[in-house]
MILUMFI-77323 format. One record per atom (N, C-alpha, C): x, y, z. Coordinates in steps of 0.1 Angstrom, whole numbers, padded with zeros to 4 digits, always signed. Atoms other than C-alpha are relative to their C-alpha. Example, Ala and Ser with C-alpha at 12.3 -4.5 7.8 and 13.67 -1.06 7.14 Angstrom:
<nodes>
+0009-0012+0000/+0123-0045+0078/+0009+0012+0000/-0009-0011+0000/+0137-0011+0071/-0008+0011+0008/
</nodes>
This chain:
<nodes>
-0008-0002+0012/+0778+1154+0995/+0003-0013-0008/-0004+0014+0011/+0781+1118+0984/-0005-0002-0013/+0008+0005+0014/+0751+1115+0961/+0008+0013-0011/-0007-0004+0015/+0768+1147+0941/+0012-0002+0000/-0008+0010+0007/+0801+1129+0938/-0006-0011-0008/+0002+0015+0008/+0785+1094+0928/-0012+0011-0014/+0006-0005+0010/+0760+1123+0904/+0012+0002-0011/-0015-0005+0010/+0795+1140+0891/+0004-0010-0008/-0009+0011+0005/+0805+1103+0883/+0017+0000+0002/-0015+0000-0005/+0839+1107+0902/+0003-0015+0007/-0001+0009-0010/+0855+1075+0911/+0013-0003-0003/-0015-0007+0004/+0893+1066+0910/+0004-0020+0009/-0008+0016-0004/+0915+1032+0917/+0016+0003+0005/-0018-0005-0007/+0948+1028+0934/+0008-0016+0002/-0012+0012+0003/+0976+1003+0928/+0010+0002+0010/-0012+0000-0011/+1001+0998+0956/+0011-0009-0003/-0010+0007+0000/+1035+0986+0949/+0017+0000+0010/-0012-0003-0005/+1065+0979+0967/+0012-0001-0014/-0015-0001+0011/+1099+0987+0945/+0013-0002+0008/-0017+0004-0010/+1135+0968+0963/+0007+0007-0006/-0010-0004+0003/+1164+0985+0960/+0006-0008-0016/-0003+0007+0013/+1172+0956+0932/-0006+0010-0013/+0008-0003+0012/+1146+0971+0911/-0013-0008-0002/+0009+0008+0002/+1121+0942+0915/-0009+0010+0010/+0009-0008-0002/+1087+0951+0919/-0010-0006+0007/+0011+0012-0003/+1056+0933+0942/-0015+0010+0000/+0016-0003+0000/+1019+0945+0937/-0008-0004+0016/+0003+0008-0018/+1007+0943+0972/-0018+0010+0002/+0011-0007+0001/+0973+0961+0965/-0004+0008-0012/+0001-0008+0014/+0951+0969+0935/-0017-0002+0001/+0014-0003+0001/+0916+0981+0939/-0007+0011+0001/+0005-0015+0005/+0889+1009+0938/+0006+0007+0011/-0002-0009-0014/+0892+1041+0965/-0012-0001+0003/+0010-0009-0002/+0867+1059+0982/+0000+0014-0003/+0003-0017+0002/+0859+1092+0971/-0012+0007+0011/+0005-0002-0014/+0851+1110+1004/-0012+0014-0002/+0002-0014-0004/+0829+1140+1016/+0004+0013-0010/-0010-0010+0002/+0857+1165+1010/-0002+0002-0013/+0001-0007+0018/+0854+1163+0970/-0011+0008-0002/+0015-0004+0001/+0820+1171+0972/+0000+0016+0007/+0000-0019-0010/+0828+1206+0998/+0007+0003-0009/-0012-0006+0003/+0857+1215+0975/-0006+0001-0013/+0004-0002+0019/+0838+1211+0938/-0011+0014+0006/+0011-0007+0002/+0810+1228+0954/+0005+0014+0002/-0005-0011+0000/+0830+1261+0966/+0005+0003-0015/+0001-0006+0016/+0841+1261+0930/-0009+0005-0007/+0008+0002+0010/+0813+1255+0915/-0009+0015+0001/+0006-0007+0000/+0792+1281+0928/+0008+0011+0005/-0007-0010+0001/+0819+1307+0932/+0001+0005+0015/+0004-0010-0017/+0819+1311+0972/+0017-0008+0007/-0010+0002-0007/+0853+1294+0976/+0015+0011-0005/-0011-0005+0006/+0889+1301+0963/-0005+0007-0014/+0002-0008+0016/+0894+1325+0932/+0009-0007-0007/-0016+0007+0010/+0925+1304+0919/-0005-0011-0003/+0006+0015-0001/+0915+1271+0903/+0016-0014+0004/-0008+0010-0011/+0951+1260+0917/-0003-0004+0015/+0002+0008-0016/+0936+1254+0949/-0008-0005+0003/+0009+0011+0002/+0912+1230+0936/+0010-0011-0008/-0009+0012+0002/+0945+1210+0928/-0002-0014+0012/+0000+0012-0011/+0946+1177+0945/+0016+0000+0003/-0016-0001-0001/+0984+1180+0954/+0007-0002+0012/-0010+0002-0014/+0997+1166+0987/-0012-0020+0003/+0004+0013-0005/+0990+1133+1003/+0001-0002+0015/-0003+0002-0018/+0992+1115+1038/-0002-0016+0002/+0005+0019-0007/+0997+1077+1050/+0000-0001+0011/+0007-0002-0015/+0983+1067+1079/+0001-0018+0009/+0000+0009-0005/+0986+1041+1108/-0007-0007+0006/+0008+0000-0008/+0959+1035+1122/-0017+0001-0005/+0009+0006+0011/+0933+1025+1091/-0007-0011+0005/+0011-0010+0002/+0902+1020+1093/-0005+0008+0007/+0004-0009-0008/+0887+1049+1104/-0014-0008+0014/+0015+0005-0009/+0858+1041+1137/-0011+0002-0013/+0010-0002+0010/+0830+1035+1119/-0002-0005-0018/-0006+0009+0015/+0846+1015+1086/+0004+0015-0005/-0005-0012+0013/+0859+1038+1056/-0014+0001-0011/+0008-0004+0002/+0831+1057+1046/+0003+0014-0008/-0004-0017+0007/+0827+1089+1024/-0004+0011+0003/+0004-0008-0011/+0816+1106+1052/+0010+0005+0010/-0018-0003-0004/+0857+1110+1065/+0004+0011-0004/-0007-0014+0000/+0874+1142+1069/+0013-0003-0002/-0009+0001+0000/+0903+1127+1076/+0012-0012+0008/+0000+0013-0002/+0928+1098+1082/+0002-0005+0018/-0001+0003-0016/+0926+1079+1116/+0011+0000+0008/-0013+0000+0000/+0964+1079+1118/+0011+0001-0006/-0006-0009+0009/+0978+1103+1100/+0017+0004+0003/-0012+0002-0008/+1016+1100+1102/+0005+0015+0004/-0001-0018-0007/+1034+1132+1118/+0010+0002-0006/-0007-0004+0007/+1059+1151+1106/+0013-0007+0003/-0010+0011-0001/+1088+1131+1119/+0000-0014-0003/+0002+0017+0004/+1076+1102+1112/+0000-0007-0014/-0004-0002+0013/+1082+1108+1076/+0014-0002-0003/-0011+0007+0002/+1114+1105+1080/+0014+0013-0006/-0008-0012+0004/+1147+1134+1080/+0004-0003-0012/-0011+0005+0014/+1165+1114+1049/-0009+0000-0009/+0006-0003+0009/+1134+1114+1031/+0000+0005-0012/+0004-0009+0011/+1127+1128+0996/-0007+0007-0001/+0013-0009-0001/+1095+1141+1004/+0000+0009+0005/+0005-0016-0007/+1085+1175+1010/-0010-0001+0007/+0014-0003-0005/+1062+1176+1039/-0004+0014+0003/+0007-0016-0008/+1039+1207+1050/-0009-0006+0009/+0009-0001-0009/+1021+1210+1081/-0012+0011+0000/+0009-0008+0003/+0990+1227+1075/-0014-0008+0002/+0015-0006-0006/+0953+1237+1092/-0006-0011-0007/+0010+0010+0004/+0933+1204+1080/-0017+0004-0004/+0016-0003-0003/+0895+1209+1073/-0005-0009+0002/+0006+0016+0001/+0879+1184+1085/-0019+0006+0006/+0014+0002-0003/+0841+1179+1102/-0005+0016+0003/+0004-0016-0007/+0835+1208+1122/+0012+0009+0004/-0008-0009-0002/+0869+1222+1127/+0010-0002-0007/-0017+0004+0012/+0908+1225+1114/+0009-0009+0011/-0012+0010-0009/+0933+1198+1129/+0016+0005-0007/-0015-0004+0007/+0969+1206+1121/+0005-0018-0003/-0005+0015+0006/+0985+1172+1099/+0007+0003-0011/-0007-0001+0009/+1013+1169+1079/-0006-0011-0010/+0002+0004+0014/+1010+1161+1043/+0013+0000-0006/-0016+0001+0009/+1040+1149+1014/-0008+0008-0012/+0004+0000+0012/+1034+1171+0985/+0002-0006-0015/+0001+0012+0007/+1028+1156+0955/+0009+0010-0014/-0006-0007+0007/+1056+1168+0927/-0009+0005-0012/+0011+0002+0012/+1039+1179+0893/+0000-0005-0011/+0000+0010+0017/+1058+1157+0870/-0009-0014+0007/+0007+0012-0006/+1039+1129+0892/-0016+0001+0000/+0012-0006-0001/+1009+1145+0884/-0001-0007-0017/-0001+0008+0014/+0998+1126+0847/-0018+0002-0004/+0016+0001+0006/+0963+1131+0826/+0003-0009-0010/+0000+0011+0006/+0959+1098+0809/-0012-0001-0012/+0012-0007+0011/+0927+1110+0793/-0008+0007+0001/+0002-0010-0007/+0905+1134+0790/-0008+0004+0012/+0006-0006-0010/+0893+1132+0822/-0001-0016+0010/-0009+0008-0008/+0910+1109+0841/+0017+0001-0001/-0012-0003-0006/+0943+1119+0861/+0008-0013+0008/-0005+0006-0014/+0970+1097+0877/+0007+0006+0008/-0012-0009-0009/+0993+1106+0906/+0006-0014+0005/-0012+0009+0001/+1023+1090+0910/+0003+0000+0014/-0003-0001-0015/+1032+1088+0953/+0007-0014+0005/-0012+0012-0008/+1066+1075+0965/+0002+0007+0012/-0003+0001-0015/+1070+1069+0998/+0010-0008-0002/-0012+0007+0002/+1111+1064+0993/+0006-0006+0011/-0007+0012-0007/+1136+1041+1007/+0001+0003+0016/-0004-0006-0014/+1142+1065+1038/-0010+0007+0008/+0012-0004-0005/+1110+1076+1045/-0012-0008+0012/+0008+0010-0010/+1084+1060+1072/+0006-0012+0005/-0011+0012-0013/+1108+1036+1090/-0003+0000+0011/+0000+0000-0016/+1103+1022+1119/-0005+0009+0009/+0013-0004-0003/+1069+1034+1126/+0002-0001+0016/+0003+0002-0019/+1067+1039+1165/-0005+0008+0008/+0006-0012-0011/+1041+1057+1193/+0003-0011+0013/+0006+0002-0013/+1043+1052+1226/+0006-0020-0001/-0005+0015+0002/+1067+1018+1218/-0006-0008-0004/+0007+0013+0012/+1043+1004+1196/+0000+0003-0012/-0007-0001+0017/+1056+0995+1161/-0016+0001-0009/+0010-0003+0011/+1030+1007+1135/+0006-0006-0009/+0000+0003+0015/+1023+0997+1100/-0007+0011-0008/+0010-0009+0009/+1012+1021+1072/-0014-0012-0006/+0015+0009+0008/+0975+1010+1065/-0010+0005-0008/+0013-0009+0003/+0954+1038+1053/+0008+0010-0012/-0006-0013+0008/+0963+1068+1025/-0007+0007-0005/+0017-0010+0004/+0942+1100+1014/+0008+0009-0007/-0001-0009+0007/+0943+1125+0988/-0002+0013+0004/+0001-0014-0005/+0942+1163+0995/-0005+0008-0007/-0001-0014+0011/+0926+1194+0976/+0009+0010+0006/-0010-0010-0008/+0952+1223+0981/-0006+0009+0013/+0003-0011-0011/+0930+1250+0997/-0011+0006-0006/+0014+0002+0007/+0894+1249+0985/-0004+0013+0003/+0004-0016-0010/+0886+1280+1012/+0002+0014-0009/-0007-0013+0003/+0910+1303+0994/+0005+0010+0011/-0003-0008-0009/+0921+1308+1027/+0015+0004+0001/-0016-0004-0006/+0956+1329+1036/+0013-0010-0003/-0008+0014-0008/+0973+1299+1049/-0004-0012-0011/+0009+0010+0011/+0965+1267+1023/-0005-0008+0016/+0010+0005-0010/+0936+1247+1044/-0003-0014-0008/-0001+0011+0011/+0937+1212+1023/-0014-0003+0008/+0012+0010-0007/+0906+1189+1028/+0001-0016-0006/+0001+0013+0004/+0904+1150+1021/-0010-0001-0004/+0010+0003+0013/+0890+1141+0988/-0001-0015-0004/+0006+0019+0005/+0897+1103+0982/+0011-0010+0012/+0000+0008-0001/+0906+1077+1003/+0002-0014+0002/-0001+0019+0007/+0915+1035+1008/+0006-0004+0020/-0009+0009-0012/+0929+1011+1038/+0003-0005-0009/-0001+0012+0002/+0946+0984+1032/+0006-0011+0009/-0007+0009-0013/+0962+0954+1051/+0017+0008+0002/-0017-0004-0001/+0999+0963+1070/+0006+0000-0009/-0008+0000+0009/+1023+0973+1055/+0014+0003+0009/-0011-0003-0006/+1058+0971+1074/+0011+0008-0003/-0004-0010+0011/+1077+1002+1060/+0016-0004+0005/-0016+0003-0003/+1116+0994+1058/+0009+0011-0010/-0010-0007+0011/+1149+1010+1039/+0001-0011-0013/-0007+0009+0008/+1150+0978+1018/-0014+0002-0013/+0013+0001+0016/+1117+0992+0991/-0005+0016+0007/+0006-0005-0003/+1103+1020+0984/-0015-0007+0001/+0018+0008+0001/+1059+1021+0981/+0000+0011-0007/+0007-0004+0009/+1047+1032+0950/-0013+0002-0002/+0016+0001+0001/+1006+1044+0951/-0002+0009-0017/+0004-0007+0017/+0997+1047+0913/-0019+0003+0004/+0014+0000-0005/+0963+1062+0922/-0007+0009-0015/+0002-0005+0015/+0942+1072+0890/-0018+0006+0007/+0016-0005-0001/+0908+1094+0895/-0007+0006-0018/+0007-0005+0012/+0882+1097+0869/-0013+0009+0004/+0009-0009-0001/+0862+1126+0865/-0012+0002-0008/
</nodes>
């Protein structure tokens, strides 16, 4: 599925910022994605009419940050899904974000992984055919990362289609994407991912 993404001409950039409680702002990552696999399964059940009947469930609409970036094997567009995908607690009760836990698609089977959905005023068409998405990870959210008494860092983050299948249940798959270096997640900032795909 890569060569018909890189044919489609899909590719997409992502800006990372921390925002302090002040209001000051730091740029702590600003470079391309990957656009994985997953876009490529999810256009194609569209395309040829064998997936979903709704074209909302070829929305990109939920997300996931992960601990445990890069996947075995580097970050490739060959990824189903992320290497350390945070859990539903680990998001955080005080949160803003709406998580859902929902059936994964990944390689050969479904994993169950929470995802933050993504609201739809944070959803933006900049032109005609290129979208950004706006993804805060707020003040209360992902704190004090910890498995098994080892403090994580958020390092990884991926985009979702809702439910390509048109299955029952929404079945998301991972469509784009990125590592980057630690990221120590506190109450004292949120993390802003301005992530922009062009289609």
């Amino acid at each position: 599925m890569k060569n018909f993404t890189e044919e489609l001409g899909i590719n997409g950039h992502l800006t990372i910022i921390k925002r302090f409680t002040d209001g000051q702002e730091e740029v702590v990552f600003d470079d391309h994605n990957i656009i994985v696999s997953g876009m490529g399964v999810g256009l194609t059940y569209m395309f040829t009419g064998s997936g979903s009947n709704s074209v909302l469930d070829y929305q990109i609409d939920r997300f996931q940050v992960g601990v445990s970036g890069p996947p075995t094997g580097g970050a490739t567009s060959a990824i189903y899904e992320l290497s350390g995908a945070t859990t539903l607690a680990e998001y955080g009760a005080g949160s803003n974000l709406f998580i859902a836990v929902k059936d994964q698609i990944t390689n050969t089977t479904l994993t169950s992984n929470a995802a933050a959905l993504i609201p739809a005023n944070k959803i933006t068409k900049i032109a005609d055919a290129s979208v950004r998405y706006t993804l805060v990870v707020d003040e209360e959210a992902c704190n004090s990362l910890t498995r098994a008494s080892e403090d994580l860092n958020i390092n990884e983050v991926g985009l979702l289609m809702k439910n390509p299948k048109g299955s029952t249940a929404d079945q998301p798959i991972l469509v784009a994407y990125r590592t980057f270096s630690n990221i120590r997640k506190t109450n004292d900032f949120s993390l802003i991912f301005r992530w922009t795909l062009n289609f």
